[in-house]
C-alpha positions in Angstrom: 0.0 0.0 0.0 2.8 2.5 0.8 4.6 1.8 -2.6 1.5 2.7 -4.4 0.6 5.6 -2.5 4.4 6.7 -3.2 4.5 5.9 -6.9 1.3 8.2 -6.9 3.0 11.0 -5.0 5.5 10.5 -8.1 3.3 10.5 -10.2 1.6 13.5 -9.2 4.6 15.8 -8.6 6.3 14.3 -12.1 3.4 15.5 -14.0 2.6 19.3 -12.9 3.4 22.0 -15.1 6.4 24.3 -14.9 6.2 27.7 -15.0 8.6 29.1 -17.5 8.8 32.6 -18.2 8.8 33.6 -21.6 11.8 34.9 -23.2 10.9 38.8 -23.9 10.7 39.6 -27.7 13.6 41.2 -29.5 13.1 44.7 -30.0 12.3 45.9 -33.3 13.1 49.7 -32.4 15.7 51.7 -34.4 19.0 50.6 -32.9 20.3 54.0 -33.1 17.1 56.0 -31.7 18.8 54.9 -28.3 21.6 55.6 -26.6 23.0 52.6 -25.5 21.4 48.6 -26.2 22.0 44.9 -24.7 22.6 42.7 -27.6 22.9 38.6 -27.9 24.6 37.2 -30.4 23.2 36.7 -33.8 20.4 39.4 -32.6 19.0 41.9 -35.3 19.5 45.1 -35.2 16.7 47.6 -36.7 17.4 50.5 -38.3 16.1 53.2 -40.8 17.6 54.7 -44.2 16.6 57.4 -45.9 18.0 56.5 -49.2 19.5 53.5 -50.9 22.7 52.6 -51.1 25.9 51.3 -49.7 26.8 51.3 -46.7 29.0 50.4 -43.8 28.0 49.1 -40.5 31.5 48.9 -37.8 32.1 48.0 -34.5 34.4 49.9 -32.2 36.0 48.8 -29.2 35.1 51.2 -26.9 37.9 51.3 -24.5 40.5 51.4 -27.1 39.0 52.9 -30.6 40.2 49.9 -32.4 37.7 48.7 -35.3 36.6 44.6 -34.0 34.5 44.6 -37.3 33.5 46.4 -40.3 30.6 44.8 -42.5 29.6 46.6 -46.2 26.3 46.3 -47.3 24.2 47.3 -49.7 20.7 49.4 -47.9 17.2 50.1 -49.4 15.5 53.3 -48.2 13.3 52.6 -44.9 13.7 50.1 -42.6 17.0 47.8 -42.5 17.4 44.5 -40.6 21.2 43.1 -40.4 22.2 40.6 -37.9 25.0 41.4 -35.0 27.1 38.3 -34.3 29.3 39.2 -30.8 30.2 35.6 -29.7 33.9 36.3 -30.9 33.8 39.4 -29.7 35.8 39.9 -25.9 34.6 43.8 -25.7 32.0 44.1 -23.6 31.4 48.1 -24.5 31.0 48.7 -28.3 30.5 51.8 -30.7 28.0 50.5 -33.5 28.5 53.4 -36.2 26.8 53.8 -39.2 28.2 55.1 -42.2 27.2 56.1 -45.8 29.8 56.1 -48.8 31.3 58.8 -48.6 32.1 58.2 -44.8 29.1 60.4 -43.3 28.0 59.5 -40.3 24.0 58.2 -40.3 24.3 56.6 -36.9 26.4 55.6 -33.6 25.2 54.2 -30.4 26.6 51.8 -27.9 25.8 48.2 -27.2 26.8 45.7 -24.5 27.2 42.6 -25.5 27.5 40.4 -22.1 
């Protein structure tokens, strides 16, 4: 009698739900409309254009002004959605700057990537 009462008890802890909180959902606000941002790796970053073109997204170390990473892409006018990959990355602070082809500046912000 005790076994069965026990494999119950088992039974009846084993099978109740977990509570799990939900992971928030990625923002979808223009990266560089704040002034700093948590990112995860392979995250995407949102961010507006006003024209169409080519240009240059870099990642700055903030401590040390060296350049970690430099991608060139080619933008449409409106909103943008790249990918950020930081796993290689052993900065924690970061400049994400923006720049057109002629080496404007469209955008900087910092992110934190741990």
């Amino acid at each position: 009698m005790k076994k069965i009462i026990l494999i119950s008890l088992i039974l009846l802890v084993g099978c109740t739900k977990m509570e799990i909180e939900p992971t928030p959902p990625p923002s979808t606000q223009n990266i560089f409309s704040v002034k700093e941002s948590r990112v995860t790796d392979g995250q995407e970053i949102h961010f507006q254009l006003s024209t169409a073109g080519v240009y240059t997204l870099t990642l700055i170390d903030k401590e040390n002004g060296q350049v970690v990473s430099r991608e060139r892409f080619t933008g449409q006018s409106g909103k943008n959605i790249k990918k950020i990959y930081t796993n290689s990355i052993e900065s924690q602070y970061l400049y994400l700057l923006l720049e057109d082809v002629t080496k404007t500046e469209i955008g900087k912000t910092t992110i934190i990537t741990k």
